[in-house]
Every structure is written in C-alpha cells, then in structure tokens.
C-alpha positions as CSV (number, residue, x, y, z in Angstrom):
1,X,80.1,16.1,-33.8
2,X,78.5,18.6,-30.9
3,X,79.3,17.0,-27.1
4,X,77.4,18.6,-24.5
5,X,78.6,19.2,-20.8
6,X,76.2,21.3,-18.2
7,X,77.3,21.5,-14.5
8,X,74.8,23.3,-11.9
9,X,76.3,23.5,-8.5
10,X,73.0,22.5,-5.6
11,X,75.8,23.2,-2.5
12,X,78.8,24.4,-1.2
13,X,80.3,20.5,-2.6
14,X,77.3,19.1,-4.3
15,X,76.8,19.2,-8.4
16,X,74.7,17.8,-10.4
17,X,75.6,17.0,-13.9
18,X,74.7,16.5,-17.4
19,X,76.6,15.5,-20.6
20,X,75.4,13.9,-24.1
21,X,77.7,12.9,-26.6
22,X,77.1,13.1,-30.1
23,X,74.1,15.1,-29.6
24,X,72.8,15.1,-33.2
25,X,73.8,11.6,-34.0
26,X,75.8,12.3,-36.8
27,X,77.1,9.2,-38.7
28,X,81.3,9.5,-38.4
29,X,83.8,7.1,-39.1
30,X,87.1,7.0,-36.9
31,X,89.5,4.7,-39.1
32,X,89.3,3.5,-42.6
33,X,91.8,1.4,-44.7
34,X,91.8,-0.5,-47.9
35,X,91.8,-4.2,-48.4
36,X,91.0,-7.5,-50.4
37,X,87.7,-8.8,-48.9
38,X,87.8,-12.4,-48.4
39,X,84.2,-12.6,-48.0
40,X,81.1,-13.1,-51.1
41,X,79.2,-9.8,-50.2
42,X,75.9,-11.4,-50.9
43,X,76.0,-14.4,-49.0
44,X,78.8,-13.5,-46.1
45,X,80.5,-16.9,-47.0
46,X,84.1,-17.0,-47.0
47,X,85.4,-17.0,-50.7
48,X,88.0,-19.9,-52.3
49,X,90.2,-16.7,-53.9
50,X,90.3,-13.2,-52.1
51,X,87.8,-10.5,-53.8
52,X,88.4,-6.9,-55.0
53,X,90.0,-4.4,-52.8
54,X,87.2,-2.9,-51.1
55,X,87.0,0.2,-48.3
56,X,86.8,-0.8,-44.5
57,X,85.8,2.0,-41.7
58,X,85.5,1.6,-38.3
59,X,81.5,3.6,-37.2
60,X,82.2,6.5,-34.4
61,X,80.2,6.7,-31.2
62,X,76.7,6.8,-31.5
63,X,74.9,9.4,-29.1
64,X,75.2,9.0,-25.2
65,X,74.1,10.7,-23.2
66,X,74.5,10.6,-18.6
67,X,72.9,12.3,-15.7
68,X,74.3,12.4,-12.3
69,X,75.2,13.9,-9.2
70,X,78.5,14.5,-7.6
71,X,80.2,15.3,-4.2
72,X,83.6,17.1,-4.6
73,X,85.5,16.6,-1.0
74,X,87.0,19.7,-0.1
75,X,91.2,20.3,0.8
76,X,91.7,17.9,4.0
77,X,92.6,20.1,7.1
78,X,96.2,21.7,7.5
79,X,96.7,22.0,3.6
C-alpha cells in the first residue's frame, strides 16, 4: 500500500496540503479468521445446521485522497 503526503509552505504560517491514501488501490485485507458460516451462500438465507468452516476477512481502506490548507499559529509571546 503507497500513502502520499505533499506539504508546500504559501507563507511565513500558511500551507497548503495534499495526501492520498492507498494511491494504487490495491485490494488488502486487515483481519481474517476462520469460522462455520451459518448462512446458504447462494441464497444468503440463514441455514437450520451451521455450514462448513469457511474464511472471513475484513477489506482494507479503499483510496482517499484530501486537499487543504492550513494555518500553523506561531509560539504565543514571552515563550
């Protein structure tokens, strides 16, 4: 998974920003376990006795991505 940060600096406290997660979109998962399903795969209707055990994962983060700007106050006088 790439992640992509960019900062450009406009002023003395001024920044403007960039950042995209998961820039190529690559399909990841983040947690997998095995289990009995207790649902018919075809239909999605529960079943009377639990089924096979079967792998569950959890899908990672698609790709974000966010644009903005921000103001970084400076140290307060007498610091």
């Amino acid at each position: 998974v790439v992640n992509v940060n960019l900062d450009y600096r406009l002023g003395r406290n001024w920044v403007l920003f960039a950042k995209v997660d998961n820039l190529f979109d690559t399909r990841y998962e983040t947690l997998g376990a095995f289990n009995r399903n207790a649902f018919d795969p075809a239909t999605g209707q529960p079943l009377d006795q639990l089924g096979p055990v079967e792998r569950f994962v959890a899908p990672g983060a698609p790709r974000a991505g966010w644009v903005g700007v921000k103001y970084q106050f400076g140290v307060p006088p007498g610091r």
